[in-house]
C-alpha positions as CSV (number, residue, x, y, z in Angstrom):
1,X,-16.0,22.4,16.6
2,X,-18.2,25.7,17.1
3,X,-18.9,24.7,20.8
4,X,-15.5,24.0,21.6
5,X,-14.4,27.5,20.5
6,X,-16.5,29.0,22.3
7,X,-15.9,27.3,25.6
8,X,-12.4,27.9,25.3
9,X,-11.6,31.1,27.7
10,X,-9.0,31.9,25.8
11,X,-10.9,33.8,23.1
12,X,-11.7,37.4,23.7
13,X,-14.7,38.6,22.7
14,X,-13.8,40.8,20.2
15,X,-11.0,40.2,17.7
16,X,-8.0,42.7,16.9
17,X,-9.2,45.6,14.7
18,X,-5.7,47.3,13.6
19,X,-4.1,44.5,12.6
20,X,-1.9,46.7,9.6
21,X,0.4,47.3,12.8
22,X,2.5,44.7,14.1
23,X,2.1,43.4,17.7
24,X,5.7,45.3,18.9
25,X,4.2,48.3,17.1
26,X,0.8,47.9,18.8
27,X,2.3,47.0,22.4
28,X,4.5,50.0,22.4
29,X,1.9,52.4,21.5
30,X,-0.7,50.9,24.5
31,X,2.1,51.5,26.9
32,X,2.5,54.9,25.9
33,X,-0.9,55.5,26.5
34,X,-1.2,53.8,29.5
35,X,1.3,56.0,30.8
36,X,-0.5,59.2,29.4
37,X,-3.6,58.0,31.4
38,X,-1.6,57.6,34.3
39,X,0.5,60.9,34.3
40,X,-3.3,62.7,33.5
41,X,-4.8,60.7,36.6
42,X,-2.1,61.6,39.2
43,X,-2.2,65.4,38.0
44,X,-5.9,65.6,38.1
45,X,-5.5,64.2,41.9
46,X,-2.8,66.3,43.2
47,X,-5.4,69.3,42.0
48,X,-3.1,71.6,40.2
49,X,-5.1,73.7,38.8
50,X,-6.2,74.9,42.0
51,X,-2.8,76.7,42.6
52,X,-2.1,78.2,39.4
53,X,-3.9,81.5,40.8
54,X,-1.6,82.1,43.5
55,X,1.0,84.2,43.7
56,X,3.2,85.8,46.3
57,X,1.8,90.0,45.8
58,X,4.0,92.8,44.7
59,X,7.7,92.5,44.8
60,X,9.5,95.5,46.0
61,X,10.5,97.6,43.1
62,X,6.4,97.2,41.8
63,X,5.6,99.0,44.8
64,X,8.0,101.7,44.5
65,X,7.2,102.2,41.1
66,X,4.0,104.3,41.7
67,X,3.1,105.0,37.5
68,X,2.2,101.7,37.5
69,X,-1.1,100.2,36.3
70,X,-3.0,98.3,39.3
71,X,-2.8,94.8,38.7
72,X,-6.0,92.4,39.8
73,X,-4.3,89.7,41.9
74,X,-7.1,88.3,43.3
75,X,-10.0,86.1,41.5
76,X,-12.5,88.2,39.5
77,X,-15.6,87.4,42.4
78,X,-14.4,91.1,43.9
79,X,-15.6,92.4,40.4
80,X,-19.0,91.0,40.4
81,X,-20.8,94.2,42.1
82,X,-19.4,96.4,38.9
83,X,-21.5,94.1,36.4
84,X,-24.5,95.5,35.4
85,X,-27.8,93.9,36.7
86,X,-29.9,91.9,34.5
87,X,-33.3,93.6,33.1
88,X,-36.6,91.4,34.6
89,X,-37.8,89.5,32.2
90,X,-41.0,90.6,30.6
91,X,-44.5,89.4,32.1
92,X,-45.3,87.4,28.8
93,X,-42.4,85.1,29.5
94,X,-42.8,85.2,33.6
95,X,-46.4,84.1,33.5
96,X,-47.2,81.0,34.5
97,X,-50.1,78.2,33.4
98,X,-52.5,78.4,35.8
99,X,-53.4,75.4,38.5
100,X,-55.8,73.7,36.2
101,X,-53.6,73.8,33.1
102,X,-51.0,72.5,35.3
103,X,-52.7,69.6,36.2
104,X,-54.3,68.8,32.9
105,X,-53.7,65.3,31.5
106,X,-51.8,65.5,28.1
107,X,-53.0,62.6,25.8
108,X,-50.6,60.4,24.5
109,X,-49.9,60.9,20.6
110,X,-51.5,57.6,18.7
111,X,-49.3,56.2,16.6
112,X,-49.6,56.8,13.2
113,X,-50.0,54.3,10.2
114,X,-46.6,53.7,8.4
115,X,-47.0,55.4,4.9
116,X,-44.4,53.2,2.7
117,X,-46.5,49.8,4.3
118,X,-49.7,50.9,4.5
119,X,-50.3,49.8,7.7
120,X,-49.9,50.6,11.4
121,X,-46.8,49.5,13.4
122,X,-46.7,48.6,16.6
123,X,-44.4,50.1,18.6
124,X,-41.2,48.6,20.3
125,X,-41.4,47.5,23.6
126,X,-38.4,48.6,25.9
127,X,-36.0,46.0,26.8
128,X,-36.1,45.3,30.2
129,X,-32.7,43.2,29.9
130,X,-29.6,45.0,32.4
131,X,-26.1,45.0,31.0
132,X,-24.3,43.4,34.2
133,X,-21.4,45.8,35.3
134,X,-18.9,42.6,35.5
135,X,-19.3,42.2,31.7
136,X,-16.1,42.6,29.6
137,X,-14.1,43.6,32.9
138,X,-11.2,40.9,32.1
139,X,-7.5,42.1,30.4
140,X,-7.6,39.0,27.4
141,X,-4.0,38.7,25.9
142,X,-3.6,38.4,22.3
143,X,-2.3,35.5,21.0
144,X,1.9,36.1,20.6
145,X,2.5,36.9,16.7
146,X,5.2,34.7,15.7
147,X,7.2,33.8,12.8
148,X,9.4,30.8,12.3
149,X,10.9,31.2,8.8
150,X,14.5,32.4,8.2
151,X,13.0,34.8,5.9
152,X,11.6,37.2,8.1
153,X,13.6,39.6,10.0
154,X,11.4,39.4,13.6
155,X,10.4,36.0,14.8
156,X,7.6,38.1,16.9
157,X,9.4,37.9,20.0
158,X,9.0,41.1,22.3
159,X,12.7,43.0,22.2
160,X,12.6,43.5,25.9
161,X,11.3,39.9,26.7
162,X,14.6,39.3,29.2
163,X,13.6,42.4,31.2
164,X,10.4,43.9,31.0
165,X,8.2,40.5,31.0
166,X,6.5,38.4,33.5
167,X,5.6,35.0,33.1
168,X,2.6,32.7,34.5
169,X,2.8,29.6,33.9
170,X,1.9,26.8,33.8
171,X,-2.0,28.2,33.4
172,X,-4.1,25.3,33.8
173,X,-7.4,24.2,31.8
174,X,-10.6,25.5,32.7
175,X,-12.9,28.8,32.1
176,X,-11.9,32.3,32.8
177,X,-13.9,34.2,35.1
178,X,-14.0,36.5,37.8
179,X,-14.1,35.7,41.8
180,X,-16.2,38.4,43.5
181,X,-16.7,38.5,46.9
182,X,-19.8,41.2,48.4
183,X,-20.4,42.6,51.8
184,X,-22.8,41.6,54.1
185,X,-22.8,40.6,57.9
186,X,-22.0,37.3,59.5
187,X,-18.4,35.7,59.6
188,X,-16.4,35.5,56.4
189,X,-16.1,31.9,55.5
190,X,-19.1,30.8,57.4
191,X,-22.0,32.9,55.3
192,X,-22.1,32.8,51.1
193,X,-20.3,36.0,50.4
194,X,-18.9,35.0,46.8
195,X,-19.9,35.0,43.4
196,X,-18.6,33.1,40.2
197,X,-19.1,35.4,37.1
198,X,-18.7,34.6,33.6
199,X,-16.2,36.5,31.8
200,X,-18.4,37.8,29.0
201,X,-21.8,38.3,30.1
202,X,-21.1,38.7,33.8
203,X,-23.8,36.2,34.5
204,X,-23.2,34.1,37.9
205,X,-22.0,30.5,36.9
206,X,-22.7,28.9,40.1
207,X,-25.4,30.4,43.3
208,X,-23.5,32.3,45.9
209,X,-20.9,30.2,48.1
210,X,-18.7,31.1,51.0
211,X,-15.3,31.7,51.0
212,X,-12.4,33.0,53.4
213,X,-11.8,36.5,50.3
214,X,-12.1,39.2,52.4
215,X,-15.5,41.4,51.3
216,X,-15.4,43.9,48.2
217,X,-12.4,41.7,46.7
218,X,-12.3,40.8,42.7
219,X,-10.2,38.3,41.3
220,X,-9.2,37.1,37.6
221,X,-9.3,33.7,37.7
222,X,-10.0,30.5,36.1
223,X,-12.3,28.1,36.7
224,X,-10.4,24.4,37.3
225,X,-12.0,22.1,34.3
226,X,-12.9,19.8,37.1
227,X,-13.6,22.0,39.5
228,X,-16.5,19.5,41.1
229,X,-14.0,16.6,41.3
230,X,-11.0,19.1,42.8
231,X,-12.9,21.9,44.3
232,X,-9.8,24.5,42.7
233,X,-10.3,27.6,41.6
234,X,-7.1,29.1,40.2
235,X,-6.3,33.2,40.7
236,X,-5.0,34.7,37.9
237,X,-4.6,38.3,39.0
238,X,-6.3,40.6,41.9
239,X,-8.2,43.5,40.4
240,X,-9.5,44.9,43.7
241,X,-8.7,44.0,47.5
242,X,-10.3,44.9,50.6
243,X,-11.9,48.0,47.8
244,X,-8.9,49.0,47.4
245,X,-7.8,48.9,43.8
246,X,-5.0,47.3,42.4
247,X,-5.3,47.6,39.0
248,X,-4.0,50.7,38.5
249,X,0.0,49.0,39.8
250,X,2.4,47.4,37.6
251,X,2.0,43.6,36.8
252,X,4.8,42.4,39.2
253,X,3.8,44.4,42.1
254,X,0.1,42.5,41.5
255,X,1.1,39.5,41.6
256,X,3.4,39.6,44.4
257,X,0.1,41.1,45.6
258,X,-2.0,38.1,44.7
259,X,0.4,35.6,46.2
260,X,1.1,37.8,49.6
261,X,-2.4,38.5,50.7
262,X,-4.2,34.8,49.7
263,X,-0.8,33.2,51.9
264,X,-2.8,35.2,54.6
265,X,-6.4,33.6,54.5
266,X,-7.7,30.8,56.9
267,X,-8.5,27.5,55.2
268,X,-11.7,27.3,53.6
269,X,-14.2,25.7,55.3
270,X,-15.5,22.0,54.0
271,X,-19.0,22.3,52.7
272,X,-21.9,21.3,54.6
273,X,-22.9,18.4,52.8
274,X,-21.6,14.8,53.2
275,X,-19.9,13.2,50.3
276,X,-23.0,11.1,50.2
277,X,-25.6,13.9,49.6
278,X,-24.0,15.8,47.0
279,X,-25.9,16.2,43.8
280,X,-24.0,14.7,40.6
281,X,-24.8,18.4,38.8
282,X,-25.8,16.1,36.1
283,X,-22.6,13.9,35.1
284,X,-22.3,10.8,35.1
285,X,-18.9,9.9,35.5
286,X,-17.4,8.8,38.6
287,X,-15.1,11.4,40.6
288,X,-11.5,9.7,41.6
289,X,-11.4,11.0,45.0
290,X,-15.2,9.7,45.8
291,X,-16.3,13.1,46.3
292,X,-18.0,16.2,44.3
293,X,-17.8,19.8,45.5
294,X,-20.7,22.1,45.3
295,X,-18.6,25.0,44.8
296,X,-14.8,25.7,44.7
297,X,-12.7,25.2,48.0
298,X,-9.4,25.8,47.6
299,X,-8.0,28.8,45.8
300,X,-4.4,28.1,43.5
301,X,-2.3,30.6,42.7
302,X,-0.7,30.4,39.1
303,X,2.9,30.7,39.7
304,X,4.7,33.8,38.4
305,X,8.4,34.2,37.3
306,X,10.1,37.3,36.9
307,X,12.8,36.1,36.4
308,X,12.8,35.5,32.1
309,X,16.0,35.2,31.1
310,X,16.1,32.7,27.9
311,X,18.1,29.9,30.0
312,X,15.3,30.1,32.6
313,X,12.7,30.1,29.9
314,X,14.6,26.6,28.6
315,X,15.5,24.7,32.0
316,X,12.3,26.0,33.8
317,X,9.2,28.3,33.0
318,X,8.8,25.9,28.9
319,X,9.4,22.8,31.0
320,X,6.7,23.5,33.6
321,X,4.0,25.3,31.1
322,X,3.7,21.9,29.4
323,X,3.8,19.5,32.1
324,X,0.6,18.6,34.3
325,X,1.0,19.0,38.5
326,X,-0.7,17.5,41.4
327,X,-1.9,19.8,43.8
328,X,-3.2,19.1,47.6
329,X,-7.1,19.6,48.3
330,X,-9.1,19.3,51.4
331,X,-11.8,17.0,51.1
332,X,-14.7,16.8,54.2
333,X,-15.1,13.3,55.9
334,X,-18.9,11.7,55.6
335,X,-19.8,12.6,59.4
336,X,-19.0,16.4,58.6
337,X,-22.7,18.0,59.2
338,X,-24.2,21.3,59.4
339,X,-23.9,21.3,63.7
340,X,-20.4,20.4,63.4
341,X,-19.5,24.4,62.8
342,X,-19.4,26.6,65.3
343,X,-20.6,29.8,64.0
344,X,-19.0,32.1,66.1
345,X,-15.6,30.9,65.3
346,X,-13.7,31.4,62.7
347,X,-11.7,28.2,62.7
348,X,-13.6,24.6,62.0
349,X,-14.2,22.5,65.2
350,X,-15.9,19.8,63.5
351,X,-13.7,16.5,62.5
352,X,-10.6,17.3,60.3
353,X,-11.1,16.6,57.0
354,X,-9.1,14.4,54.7
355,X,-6.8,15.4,52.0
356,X,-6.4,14.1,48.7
357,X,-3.9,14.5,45.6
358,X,-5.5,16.4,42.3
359,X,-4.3,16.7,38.4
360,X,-4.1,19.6,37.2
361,X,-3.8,19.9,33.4
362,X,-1.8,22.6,31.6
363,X,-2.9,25.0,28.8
364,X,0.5,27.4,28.3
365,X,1.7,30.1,29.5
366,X,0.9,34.0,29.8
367,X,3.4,36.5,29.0
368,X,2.8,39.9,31.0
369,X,4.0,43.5,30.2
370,X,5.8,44.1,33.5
371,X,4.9,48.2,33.7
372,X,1.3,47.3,32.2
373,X,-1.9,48.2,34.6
374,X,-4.8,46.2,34.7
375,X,-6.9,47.2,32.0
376,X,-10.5,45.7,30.4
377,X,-10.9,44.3,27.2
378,X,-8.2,42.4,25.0
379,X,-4.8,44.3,25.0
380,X,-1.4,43.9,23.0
381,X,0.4,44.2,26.7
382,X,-0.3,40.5,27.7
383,X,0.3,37.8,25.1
384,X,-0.8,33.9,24.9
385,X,1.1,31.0,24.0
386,X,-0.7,27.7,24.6
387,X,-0.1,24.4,24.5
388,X,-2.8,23.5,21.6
389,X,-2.8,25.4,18.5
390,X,-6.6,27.2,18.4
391,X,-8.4,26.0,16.0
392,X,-9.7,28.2,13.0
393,X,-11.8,27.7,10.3
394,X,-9.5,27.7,7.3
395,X,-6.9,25.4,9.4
396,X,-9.6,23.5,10.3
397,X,-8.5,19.4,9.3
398,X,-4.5,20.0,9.3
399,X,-2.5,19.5,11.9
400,X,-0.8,22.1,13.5
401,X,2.6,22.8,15.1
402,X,2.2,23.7,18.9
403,X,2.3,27.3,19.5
404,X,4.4,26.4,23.0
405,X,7.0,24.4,20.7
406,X,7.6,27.5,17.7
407,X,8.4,29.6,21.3
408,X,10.9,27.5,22.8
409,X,12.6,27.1,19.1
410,X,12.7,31.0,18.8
411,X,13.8,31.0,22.4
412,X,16.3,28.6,21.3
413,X,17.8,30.7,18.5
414,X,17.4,33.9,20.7
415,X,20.0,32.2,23.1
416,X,22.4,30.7,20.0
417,X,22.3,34.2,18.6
418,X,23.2,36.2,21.9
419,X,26.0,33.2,22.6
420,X,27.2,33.6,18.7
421,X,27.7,37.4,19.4
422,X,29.3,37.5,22.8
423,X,31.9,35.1,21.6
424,X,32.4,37.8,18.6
425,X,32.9,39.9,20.7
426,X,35.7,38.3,22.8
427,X,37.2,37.4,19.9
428,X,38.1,40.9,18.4
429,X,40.7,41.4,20.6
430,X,42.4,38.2,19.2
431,X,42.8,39.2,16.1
432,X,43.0,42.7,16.5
């Protein structure tokens, strides 16, 4: 049960700390803050402080008025010659060690014996371990607070959830990481210019592979369950592009992002190997398609809805975040060797490869803040509804309602409610 907690990528690695608040209260006060951050960022680079000395000299009637006092308007550097000069220091403190003390070896202090012990400890050794800098770098939503019973006034549901909200869905099974592609020469998609890191650690999953990302790119993405029988690697979100960053925009301009510049890319190339020289990476059941991928090949984009009215919610976005889709993957034929590239083209002149239809299995859905930036480390301003209830220790044995079905009910009575008042409403004049 342990293990399959922790391989879920769904988890963040750190819980919620103020949990007194609720998750409205919580998201509202990260999107003020985000907006602070912003507002301080965009002052800081339009540099105004560097204009608040300026002015435009005296004004007419200052001039005429000769019992004035003189007023500094310049900067206070055409006052430095009136300081007074420092006094030299005296020779005691300018003297300096001499060329032999200088050079003297200074013996290192032996440790002493531990008084409270009674004998000597020996002292720690440095770690040589490196945080990696892609640790911790991914936004992990926090699992959508809500409540069912009649009782309780807020079902959990964000206020602004038809308006300010942007849905993925459906996001499929597999392990969250991040797609980072490094510079270095040769052509892009020919040469290994990309690296699978994991989500937590930052550690490399898999050894360095190419791929047609364009150098200096990051990607939030998820790593297919099956990626070695699909080759699929799904994007979740673009943090960086070209360098250029794109965390700092809105959540709907990133994803129109995300899906704009991957429609761009060439078609990865097949991998080297034949079908028949590929390593089973230690399984031992049999791939459908007759094939196993050394490293991911095509790259899936989760789809995005902006649209989240509740109607579209119930005919659409629940429908789809539940339900399991087949996808179209390029697969290389068994004559597909190393001298069938040519390595000064970017397009594949060895013999077409064959396509083949995948499964992909849903997880849920992702519900996005749509004014929210990009930021590391679990956040109130992206919430998760899966399919599967997580498991937890005290729930541990009993079975659980599906998170996924508690949302479309609320959904449900959202809509009912709003159609409930509107026809109130058309009624007044009636009976008025």
């Amino acid at each position: 049960m342990f293990a399959d907690r922790k391989a879920s990528f769904k988890q963040p690695p750190r819980h919620v700390v103020d949990t007194a608040l609720s998750q409205e209260v919580r998201r509202r006060k990260a999107l003020e803050e985000q907006k602070r951050r912003r507002a301080k960022l965009v002052e800081s680079e339009r540099h105004i402080d560097l204009f608040a000395g300026l002015h435009l000299g005296l004004s007419d009637d200052e001039a005429e008025n000769h019992d004035s006092p003189d007023i500094v308007r310049g900067g206070i550097a055409q006052l430095a010659p009136l300081l007074p000069r420092p006094e030299p220091a005296p020779a005691s403190v300018r003297s300096q060690p001499s060329h032999a003390e200088s050079n003297a070896v200074v013996a290192p202090e032996k440790p002493t014996p531990s008084k409270r012990k009674g004998r000597w400890k020996k002292p720690a050794k440095p770690s040589n371990k490196k945080t990696s800098p892609w640790a911790n770098k991914c936004m992990y939503a926090e699992l959508l607070e809500m409540q069912e019973s009649e009782l309780c006034k807020e079902d959990g549901l964000p206020s602004d959830l038809e308006t300010g909200w942007v849905v993925l869905a459906p996001v499929p099974l597999g392990k969250r990481c991040l797609a980072i592609s490094h510079q270095g020469g040769g052509l892009i998609g020919a040469v290994p210019n990309t690296t699978i890191r994991s989500r937590v650690l930052g550690k490399p999953l898999i050894p360095r592979f190419p791929s047609p990302l364009p150098s200096d790119t990051v990607l939030d993405c998820i790593l297919d369950r099956n990626w070695m029988e699909n080759g699929v690697l799904h994007v979740l979100d673009v943090i960086k592009w070209k360098g250029q960053d794109i965390a700092d925009c809105e959540s709907s301009f990133r994803f129109w992002w995300r899906d704009t510049r991957l429609s761009e890319l060439p078609p990865s190339r097949p991998p080297k190997m034949a079908a028949s020289h590929m390593p089973s990476h230690g399984s031992t059941q049999e791939c459908p398609i007759g094939y196993r991928f050394p490293y991911p090949t095509t790259f899936l984009r989760i789809p995005y809805y902006t649209n989240t009215t509740f109607a579209h919610f119930l005919t659409t976005i629940i429908p789809r975040a539940r339900s399991s889709y087949r996808a179209q993957v390029s697969i290389p034929t068994a004559s597909n060797e190393q001298d069938a590239m040519d390595i000064e083209s970017s397009q594949f002149t060895g013999p077409a490869p064959r396509t083949a239809q995948v499964e992909i299995n849903p997880d849920g859905l992702l519900l996005y803040v749509a004014q929210a930036i990009y930021e590391p480390g679990t956040s109130p301003l992206s919430s998760w509804v899966p399919l599967v209830a997580p498991v937890s220790d005290e729930m541990a044995g009993t079975e659980q309602l599906s998170p996924l079905v508690i949302f479309e009910r609320l959904i449900q009575r959202r809509l009912a409610g709003n159609v409930r008042s509107i026809n109130e409403v058309d009624m007044l004049p009636a009976i008025i």
